[in-house]
C-alpha positions as CSV (number, residue, x, y, z in Angstrom):
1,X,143.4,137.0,120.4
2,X,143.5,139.0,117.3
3,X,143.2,142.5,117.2
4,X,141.7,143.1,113.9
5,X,139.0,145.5,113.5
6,X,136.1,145.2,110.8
7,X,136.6,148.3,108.5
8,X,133.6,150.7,107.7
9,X,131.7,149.1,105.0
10,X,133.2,145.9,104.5
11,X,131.3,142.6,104.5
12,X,132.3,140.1,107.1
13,X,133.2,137.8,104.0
14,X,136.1,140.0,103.7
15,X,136.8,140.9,107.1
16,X,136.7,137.2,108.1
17,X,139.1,136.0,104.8
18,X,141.4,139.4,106.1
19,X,141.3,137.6,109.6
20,X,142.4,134.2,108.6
21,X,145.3,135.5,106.2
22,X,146.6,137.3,109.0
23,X,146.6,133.8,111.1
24,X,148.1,132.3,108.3
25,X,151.2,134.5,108.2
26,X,151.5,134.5,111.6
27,X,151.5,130.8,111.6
28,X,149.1,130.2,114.8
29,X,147.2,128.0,112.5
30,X,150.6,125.6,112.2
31,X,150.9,125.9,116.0
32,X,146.9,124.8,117.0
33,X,147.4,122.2,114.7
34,X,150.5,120.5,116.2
35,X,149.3,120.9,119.3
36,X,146.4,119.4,118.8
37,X,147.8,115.9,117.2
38,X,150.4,116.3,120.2
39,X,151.3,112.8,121.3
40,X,153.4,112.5,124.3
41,X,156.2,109.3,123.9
42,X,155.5,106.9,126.0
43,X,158.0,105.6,128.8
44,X,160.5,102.6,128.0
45,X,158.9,100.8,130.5
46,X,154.9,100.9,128.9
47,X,156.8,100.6,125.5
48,X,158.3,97.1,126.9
49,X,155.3,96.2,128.6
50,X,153.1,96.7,125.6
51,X,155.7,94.9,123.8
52,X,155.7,91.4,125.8
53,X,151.7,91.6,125.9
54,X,151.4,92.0,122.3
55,X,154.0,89.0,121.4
56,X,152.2,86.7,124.1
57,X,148.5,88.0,121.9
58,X,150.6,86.7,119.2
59,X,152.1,83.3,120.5
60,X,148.6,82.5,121.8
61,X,146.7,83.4,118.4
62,X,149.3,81.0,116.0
63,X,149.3,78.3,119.0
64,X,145.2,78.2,118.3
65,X,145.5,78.3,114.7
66,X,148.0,75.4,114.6
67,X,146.2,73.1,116.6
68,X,143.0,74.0,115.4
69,X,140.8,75.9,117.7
70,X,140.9,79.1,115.6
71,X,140.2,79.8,112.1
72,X,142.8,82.0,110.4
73,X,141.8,85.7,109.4
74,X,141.1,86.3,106.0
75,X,142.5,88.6,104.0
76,X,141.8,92.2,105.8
77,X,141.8,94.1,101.8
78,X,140.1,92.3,99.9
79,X,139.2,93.2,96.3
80,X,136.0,94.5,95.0
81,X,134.5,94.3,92.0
């Protein structure tokens, strides 16, 4: 925690923009932030796994396309007007 104390007389506009610039040079803003997107890697083995399901979601999708069964996707960006 911050210890910053409001000054006699000073509006808490000020004291709260005095505050914040002191965060800033500290750089505990940077830190919150990068933990807070934190993303741990995942293990080789869920990155393989993920891997084979996602090419077998694939096979499967242009195997019903070709044949027939399923339509293919449209264009996902399509242009307005």
């Amino acid at each position: 925690m911050s210890d910053v104390k409001r000054k006699k007389g000073e509006s808490f506009e000020q004291f709260f923009r005095r505050v914040k610039q002191g965060w800033k040079l500290s750089g505990r803003i940077l830190q919150v932030r990068k933990v807070k997107v934190f993303l741990p890697k995942k293990s080789k083995n869920v990155q393989k796994m993920s891997a084979v399901k996602k090419a077998a979601k694939q096979s499967k999708q242009a195997y019903l396309q070709k044949i027939g069964k399923m339509a293919r996707p449209e264009s996902r960006f399509r242009r307005r007007r």
